[in-house]
LUMDREN-891562 format. One record per residue (C-alpha): residue in one letter; x, y, z. Coordinates in steps of 0.001 Angstrom, whole numbers, plus 500000, padded with zeros to 6 digits. Each point is the difference from the previous one (the first is absolute). Example, Ala and Ser with C-alpha at 12.3 -4.5 7.8 and 13.67 -1.06 7.14 Angstrom:
2
A512300495500507800/S501370503440499340/
***
This chain:
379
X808413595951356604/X496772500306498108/X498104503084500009/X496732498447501632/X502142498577503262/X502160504046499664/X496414501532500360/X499141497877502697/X503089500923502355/X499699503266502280/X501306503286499164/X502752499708502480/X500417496384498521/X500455501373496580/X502097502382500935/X502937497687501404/X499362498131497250/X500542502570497035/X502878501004501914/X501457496429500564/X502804498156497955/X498008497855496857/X502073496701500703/X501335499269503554/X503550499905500061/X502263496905500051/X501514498750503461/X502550501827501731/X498919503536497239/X498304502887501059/X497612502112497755/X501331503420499156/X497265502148499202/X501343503332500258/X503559499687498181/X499834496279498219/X502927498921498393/X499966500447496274/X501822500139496811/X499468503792499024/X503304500379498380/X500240496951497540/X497081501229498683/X500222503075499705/X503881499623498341/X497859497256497593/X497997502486499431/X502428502834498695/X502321497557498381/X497028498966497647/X498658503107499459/X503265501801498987/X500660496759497844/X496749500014497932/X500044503745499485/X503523500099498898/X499446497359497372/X496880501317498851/X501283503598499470/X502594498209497789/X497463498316498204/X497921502935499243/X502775501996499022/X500824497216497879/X496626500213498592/X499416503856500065/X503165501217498551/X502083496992498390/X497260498040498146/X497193502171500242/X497231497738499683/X497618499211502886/X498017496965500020/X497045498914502278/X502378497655501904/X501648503056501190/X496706501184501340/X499367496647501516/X502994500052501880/X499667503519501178/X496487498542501877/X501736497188501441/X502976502629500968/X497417502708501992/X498569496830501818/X503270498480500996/X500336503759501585/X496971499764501758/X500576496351501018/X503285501902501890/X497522502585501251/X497936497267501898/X503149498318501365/X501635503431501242/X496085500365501478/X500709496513501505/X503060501220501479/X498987502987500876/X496498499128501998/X500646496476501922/X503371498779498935/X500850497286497626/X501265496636501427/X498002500290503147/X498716496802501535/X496292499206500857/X500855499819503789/X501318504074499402/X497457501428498157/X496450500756501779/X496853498810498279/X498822503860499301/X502834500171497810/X499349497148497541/X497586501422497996/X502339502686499389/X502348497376498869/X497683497953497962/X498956503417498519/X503244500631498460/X500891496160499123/X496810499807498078/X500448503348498133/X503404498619499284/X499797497132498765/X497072501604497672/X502382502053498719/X502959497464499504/X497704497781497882/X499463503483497703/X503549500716499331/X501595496160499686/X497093499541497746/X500732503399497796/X503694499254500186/X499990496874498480/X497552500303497151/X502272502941499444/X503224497583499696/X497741497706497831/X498424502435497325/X503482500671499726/X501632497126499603/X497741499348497142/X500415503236498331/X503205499550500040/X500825496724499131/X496635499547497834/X499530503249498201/X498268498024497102/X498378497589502272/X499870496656500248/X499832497026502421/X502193501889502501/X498019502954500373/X497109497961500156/X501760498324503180/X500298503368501259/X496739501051499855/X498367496815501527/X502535500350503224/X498542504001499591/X496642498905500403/X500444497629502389/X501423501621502535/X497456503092499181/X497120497482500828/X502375498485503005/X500604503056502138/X496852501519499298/X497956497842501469/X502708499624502744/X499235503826500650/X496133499685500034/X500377496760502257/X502273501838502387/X497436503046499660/X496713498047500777/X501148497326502018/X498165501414502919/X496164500974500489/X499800503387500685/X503886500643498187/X501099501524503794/X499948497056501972/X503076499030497565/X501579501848502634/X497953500971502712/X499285497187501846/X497948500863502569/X496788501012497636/X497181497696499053/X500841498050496541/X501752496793498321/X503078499571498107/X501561497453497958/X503144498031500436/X502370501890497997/X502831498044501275/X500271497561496822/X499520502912497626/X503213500794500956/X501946497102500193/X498853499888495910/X501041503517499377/X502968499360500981/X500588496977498054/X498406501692497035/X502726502297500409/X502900497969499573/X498048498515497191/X499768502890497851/X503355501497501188/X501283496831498531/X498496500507496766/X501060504158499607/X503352498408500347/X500085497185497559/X498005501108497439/X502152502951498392/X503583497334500422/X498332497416497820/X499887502514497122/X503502502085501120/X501753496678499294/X498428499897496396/X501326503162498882/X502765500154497752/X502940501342502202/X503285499036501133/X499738497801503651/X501436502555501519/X497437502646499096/X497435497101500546/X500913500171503935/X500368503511500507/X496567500246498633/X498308497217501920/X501835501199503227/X498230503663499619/X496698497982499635/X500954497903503002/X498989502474502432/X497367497848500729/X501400497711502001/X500019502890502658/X496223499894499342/X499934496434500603/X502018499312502964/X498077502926501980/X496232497834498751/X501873496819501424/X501069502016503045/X496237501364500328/X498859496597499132/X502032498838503228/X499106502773502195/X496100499451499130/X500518496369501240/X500546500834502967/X497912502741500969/X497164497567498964/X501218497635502297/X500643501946503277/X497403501865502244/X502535503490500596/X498843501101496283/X500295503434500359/X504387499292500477/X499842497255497400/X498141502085497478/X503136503126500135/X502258497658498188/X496934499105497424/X499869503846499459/X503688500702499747/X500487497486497496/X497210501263497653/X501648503489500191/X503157498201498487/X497900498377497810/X498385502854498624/X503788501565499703/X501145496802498438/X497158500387497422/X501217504043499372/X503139499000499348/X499459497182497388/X497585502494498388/X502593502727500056/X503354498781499531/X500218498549496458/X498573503711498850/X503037501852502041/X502886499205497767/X498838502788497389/X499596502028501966/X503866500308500494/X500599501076496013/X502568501988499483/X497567501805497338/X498798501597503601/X500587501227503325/X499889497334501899/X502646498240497681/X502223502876499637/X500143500804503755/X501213496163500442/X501992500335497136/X501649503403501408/X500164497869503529/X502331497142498197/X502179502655498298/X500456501693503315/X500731496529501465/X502601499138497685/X501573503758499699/X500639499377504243/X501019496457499556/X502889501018497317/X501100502656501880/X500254498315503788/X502017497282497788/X501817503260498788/X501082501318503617/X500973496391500858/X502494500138497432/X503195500735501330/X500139497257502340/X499630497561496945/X501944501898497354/X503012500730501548/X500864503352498563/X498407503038499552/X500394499728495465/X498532496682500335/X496901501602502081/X499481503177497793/X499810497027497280/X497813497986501528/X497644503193500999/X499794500988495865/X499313495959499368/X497244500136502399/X498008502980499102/X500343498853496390/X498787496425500854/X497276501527501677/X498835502855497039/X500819497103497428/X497786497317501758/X503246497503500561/X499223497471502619/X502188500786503347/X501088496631500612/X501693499678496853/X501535503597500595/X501732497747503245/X501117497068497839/X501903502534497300/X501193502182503528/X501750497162501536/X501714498555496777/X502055503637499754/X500462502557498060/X500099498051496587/X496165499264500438/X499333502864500884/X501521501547496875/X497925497304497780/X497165502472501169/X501417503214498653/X498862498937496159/X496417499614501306/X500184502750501741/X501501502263496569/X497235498547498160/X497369501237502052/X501039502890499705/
***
């Protein structure tokens, strides 16, 4: 409805219509304007899933930074931004939640509550353009200082996929920010202005994002496969970077998501998924940032590493001596257990591999006796 033919109606005629449903609902379905079905709870479990996720692995990755390498560099800054917006884009969805549901279909929500809808979609989707944009220059100054320390045509690669998505959701931002005359009747639609269609701008975002997800994940395997390591190494190291493909299936999943809500006329449903899937993307993006940072973090030069390490020892020390208890029923005598008891706590101080402690157990007592040399030696 227009705002000329709203100021034209009655006051009792605006009034039933503020209050009414904004789509009329499909054959045989009744609006529910009081208690509309929704989806609360998926989003708000999306919600604390990705936010315990991201802060977990960027704790690591701090302490990593902090206390292991000590260094910080202004990629760690860069992700922090895109870190206190991907909180804030959770802030707006819990608001979502919170204020008119999430999920809700045209023909349940009344038209005085979309502009407090279109409020909160527009301030977050502002915000998710921010922190996908800080996130992934972050992963790409990165990738070239770590793979191009002296420079070269790589980090120049880098640095143009840097700049162009600086210059690509930048002006998405100040498009999405101006796209209406005055900036309110972006989401109040019952004041005097004009808007753009902002519908195509983002069908391309979200192509743009599988684009340059794409190219944070290819660009650091092209030189991992250079380096002079052993295959094996070679794949460990290229799976750590590989996080990306989380990245890139949630873009593809937004991509999908985006087609439809472009196509159908209950936009305010269609566009939950859209927003879901950029909170995975943005998690996606925290985690390929974070990850390949969090093994060092785990040295056993510190706590971390020696609390894991103690962990393992533990692990084994309980392992050995359940094996221990279940002795009797596979020695057969109580000598052969009080052996097998010394054998194992030795194995374990002396670092001997359990399973071959089994292969010399079941061959007798002459293996076990090949031990005893070993075992004088050590001492």
């Amino acid at each position: 409805m227009s705002y000329t033919y709203f100021q034209s109606l009655s006051p009792e005629e605006q009034d039933i219509y503020v209050n009414g449903p904004l789509l009329p609902p499909p054959p045989g379905v009744v609006s529910n304007l009081v208690d509309p079905p929704n989806q609360n709870t998926l989003a708000q479990a999306s919600c604390v899933v990705c936010l315990t996720l991201a802060t977990i692995v960027l704790l690591l990755r701090a302490y990593s930074r902090i206390f292991v390498v000590r260094v910080i560099f202004i990629e760690d800054g860069l992700a922090l931004c895109g870190y206190i917006l991907f909180v804030a884009f959770n802030y707006w969805v819990y608001r979502l939640v919170a204020d008119y549901g999430i999920f809700v279909h045209e023909w349940d929500t009344p038209v005085k509550n979309l502009a407090g809808v279109l409020y909160i979609l527009h301030v977050g989707a502002t915000i998710y353009c921010g922190a996908i944009m800080s996130l992934k220059v972050a992963c790409l100054v990165e990738w070239a200082r770590i793979f191009a320390p002296q420079g070269g045509r790589f980090k120049l690669i880098c640095y143009i996929v840097v700049w162009i998505n600086v210059l690509f959701y930048t002006s998405t931002i100040f498009a999405s920010i101006f796209a209406c005359r005055p900036i309110s009747a972006k989401w109040d639609k019952l004041i005097p202005g004009s808007c753009i269609n902002t519908m195509a701008l983002d069908t391309i975002s979200s192509i743009f994002n599988i684009v340059s997800d794409f190219a944070i994940l290819l660009l650091p395997q092209k030189i991992i496969w250079r380096l002079q390591m052993t295959r094996k190494r070679k794949i460990g190291v290229s799976l750590v970077f590989a996080v990306g493909l989380l990245a890139l299936s949630s873009a593809c999943s937004r991509f999908g998501m985006t087609v439809k809500y472009v196509a159908t006329s209950d936009t305010l449903y269609a566009i939950a998924s859209v927003a879901l899937w950029c909170l995975a993307e943005m998690t996606c993006m925290i985690l390929v940032f974070c990850i390949p940072a969090i093994p060092k973090a785990f040295s056993e030069d510190h706590i971390l590493g020696r609390v894991v390490t103690s962990l393992r020892s533990w692990t084994r020390f309980t392992r050995v001596k359940s094996i221990s208890k279940e002795g009797p029923r596979l020695a057969g005598s109580e000598s052969e257990m009080d052996t097998f008891q010394d054998l194992g706590g030795n194995a374990y101080q002396r670092g001997v591999l359990l399973r071959q402690l089994h292969a010399q157990r079941a061959q007798g007592t002459d293996s076990t006796e090949r031990l005893q040399p070993e075992q004088g030696h050590s001492r």
